[in-house]
C-alpha positions as CSV (number, residue, x, y, z in Angstrom):
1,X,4.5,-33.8,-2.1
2,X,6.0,-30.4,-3.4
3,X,4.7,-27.6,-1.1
4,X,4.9,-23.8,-2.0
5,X,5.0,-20.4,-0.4
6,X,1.6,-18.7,-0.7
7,X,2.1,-15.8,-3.1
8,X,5.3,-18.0,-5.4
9,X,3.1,-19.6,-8.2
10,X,1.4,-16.1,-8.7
11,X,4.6,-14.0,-9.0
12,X,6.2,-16.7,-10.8
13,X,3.4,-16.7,-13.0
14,X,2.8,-12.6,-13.2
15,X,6.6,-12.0,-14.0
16,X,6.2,-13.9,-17.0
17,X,2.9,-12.4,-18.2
18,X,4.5,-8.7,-17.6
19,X,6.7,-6.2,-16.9
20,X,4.2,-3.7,-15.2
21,X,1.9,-5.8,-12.4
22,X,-1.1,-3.7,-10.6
23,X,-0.9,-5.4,-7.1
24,X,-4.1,-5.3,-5.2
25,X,-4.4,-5.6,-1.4
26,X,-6.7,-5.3,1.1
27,X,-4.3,-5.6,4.2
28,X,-1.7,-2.4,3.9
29,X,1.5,-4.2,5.1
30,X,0.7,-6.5,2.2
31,X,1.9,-3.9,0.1
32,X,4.8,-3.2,2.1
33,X,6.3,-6.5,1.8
34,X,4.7,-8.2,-1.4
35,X,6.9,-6.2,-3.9
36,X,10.2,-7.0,-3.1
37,X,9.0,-10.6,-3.5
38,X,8.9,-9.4,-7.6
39,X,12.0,-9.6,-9.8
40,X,13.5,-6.3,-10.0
41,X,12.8,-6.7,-13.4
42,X,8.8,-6.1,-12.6
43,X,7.4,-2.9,-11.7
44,X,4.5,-3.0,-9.0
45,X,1.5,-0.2,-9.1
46,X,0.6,-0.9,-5.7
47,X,-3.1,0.0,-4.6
48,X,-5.2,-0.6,-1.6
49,X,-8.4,-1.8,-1.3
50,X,-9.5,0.6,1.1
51,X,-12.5,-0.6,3.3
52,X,-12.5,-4.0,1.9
53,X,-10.8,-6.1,4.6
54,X,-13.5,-4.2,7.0
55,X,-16.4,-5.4,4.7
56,X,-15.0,-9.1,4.6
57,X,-14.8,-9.6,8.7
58,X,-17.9,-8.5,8.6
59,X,-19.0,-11.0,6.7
60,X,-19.9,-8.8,3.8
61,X,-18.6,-10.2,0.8
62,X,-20.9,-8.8,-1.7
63,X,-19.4,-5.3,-0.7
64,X,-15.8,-6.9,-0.5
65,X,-15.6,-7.5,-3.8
66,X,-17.2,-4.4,-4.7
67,X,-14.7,-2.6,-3.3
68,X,-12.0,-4.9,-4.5
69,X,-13.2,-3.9,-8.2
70,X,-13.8,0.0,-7.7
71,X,-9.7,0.3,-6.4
72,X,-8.6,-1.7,-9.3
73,X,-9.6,1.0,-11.5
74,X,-7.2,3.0,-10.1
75,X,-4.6,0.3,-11.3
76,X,-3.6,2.0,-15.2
77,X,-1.9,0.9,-17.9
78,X,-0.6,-2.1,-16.5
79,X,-0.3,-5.3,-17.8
80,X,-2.2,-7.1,-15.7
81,X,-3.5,-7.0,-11.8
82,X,-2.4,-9.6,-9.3
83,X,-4.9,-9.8,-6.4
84,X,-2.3,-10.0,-3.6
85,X,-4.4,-12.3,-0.5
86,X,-6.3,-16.2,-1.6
87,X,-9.7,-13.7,0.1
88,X,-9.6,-11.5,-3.1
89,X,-9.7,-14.3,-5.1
90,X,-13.9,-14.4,-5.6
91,X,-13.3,-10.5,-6.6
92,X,-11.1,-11.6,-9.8
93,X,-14.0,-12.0,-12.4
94,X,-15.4,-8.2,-11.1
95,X,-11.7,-7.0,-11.3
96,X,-11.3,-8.5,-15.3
97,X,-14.1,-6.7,-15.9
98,X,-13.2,-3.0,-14.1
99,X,-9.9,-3.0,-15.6
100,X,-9.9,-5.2,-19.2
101,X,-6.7,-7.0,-18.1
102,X,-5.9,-10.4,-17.0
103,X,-6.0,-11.2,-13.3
104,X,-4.0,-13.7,-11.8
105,X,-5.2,-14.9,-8.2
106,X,-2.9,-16.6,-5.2
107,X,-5.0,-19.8,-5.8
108,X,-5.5,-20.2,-9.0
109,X,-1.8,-19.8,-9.6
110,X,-0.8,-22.5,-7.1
111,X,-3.3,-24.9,-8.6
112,X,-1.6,-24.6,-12.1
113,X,1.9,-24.5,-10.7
114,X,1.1,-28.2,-8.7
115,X,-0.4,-29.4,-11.5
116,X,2.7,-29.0,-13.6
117,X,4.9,-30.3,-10.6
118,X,2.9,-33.5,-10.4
């Protein structure tokens, strides 16, 4: 049964879909240590979902992924955005639509990375 890390399949996959990858978080230290996870070849626009984490323990996930979607507009000319934690995921679809670039998700990545494995 292969196993992988839990961001590998997406920054596999986002390394080979671009050179210039908006990273969205919603944890900060995500940020701190996500990026050197990249090949050095890959340029990371970093960008914080500020209150988003906050909305999501409180069970708020309508105003999550709200929030999730209004930073990624602060994520130019890149492209595309990788959501950085598998609780952004449900955001991608709002985040496609904010920004007009693909967006790659933790799961999503890891379910087409096994399937090619198996």
């Amino acid at each position: 049964m292969p196993v992988l890390k839990p961001n590998e399949a997406m920054i596999e996959q986002a390394a080979a879909r671009g050179r210039k990858i908006g990273l969205l978080a919603t944890f900060a230290p995500t940020l701190a240590s996500m990026p050197q996870e990249f090949p050095a070849s890959v340029k990371i626009v970093p960008k914080l979902a500020e209150g988003a984490l906050a909305a999501l323990d409180r069970g708020d996930r309508g105003e999550h992924d709200r929030l999730v979607a209004e930073a990624s507009r602060d994520v130019r000319d890149c492209d595309l955005i990788a959501l950085a934690q598998y609780s952004m995921a449900p955001a991608a679809a709002l985040v496609a639509e904010a920004t007009r670039r693909p967006v790659l998700t933790t799961p999503d990545s890891a379910v087409t990375k096994l399937k090619q494995m198996l």
